[in-house]
C-alpha positions as CSV (number, residue, x, y, z in Angstrom):
1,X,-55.4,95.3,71.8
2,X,-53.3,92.9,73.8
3,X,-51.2,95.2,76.4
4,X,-48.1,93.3,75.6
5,X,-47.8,95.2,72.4
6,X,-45.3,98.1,71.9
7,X,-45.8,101.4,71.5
8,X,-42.7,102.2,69.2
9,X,-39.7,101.5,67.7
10,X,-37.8,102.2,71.3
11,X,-40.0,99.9,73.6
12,X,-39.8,97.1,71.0
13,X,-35.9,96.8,71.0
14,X,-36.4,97.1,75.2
15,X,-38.8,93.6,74.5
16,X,-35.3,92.3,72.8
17,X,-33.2,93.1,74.6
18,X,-35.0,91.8,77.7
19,X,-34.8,88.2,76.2
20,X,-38.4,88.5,75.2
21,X,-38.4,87.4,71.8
22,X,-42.0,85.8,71.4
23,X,-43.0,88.0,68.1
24,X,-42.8,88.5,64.9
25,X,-41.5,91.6,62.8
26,X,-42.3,91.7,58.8
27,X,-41.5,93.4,56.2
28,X,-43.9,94.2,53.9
29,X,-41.9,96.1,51.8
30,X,-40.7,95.0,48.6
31,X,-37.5,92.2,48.2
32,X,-35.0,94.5,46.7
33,X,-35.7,97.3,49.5
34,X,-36.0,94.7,52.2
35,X,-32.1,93.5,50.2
36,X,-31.3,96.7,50.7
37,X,-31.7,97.1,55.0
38,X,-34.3,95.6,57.2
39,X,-34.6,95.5,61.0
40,X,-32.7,92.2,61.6
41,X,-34.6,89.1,62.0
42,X,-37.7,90.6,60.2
43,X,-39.2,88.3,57.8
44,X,-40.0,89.9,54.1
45,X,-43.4,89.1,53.0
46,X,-44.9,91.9,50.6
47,X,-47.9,93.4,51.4
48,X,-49.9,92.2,48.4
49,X,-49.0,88.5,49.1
50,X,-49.7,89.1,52.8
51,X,-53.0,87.4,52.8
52,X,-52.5,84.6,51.3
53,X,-48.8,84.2,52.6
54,X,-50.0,85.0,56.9
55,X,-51.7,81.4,57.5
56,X,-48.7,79.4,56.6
57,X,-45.8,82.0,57.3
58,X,-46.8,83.7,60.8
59,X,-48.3,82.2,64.2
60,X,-51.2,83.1,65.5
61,X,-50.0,83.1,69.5
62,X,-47.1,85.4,68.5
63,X,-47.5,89.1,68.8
64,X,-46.8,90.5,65.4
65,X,-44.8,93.7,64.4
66,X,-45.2,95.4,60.9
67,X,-43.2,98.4,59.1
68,X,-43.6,99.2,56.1
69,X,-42.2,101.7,53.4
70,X,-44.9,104.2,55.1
71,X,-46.6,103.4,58.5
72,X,-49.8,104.0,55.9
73,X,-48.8,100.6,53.9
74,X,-48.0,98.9,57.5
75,X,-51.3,100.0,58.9
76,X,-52.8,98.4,55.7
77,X,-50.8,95.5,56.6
78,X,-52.0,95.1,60.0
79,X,-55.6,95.1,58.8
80,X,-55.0,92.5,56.1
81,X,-53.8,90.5,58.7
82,X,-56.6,91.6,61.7
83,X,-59.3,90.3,58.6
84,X,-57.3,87.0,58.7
85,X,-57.6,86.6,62.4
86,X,-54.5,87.4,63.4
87,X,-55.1,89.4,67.3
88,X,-52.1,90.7,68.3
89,X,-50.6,93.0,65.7
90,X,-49.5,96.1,65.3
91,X,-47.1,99.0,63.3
92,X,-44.0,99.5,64.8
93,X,-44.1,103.7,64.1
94,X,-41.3,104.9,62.0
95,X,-40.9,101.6,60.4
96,X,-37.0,101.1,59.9
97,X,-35.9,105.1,60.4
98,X,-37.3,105.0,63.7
99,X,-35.8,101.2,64.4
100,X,-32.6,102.8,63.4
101,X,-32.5,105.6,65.2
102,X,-32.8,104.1,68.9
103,X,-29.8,101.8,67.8
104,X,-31.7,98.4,66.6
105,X,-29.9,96.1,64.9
106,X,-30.3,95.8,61.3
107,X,-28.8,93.6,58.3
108,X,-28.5,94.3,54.3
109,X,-26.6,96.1,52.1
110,X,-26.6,99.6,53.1
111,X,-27.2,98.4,57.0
């Protein structure tokens, strides 16, 4: 595991707000929950169209963050996309609770 990856929620809002903005965070929760409030900036791709949506949707050379509705559906996620040859990825812990409560930015609805 690259040692540029986080280790939670906290450390991955220090990344932005040091200007270091070369990853990724998805959402692999469903649309009308990711509607609903999502870490802002994440992209929404659901878990069972991960797959087949990864090649064409995320980079490769780009560390990649995933939460999920459970950190057990985003460490599914992160092996769906390890099998695809994706290096660099990993679960933020928490998912969105934990991104919300060290004061991350998020967007939707209820955000």
């Amino acid at each position: 595991m690259s040692s540029n990856l986080v280790n939670d929620a906290h450390d991955l809002k220090l990344r932005l707000e040091w200007g270091q903005p070369g990853f990724t965070i998805v959402d692999v929760r469903d649309r009308h929950t990711y509607n609903h409030g999502h870490i802002t900036g994440a992209i929404q791709i659901p878990v069972e169209e991960l797959a087949q949506k990864a090649k064409t949707s995320l980079h490769k050379e780009r560390h990649i963050y995933i939460y999920g509705t459970s950190d057990e559906q985003a460490t599914h996620a992160v092996q769906l996309l390890k099998d695809s040859g994706f290096a660099d990825v990993a679960v933020i812990p928490g998912g969105l609770a934990a991104w919300k409560n060290v004061g991350g930015p998020t967007e939707g609805v209820a955000a």
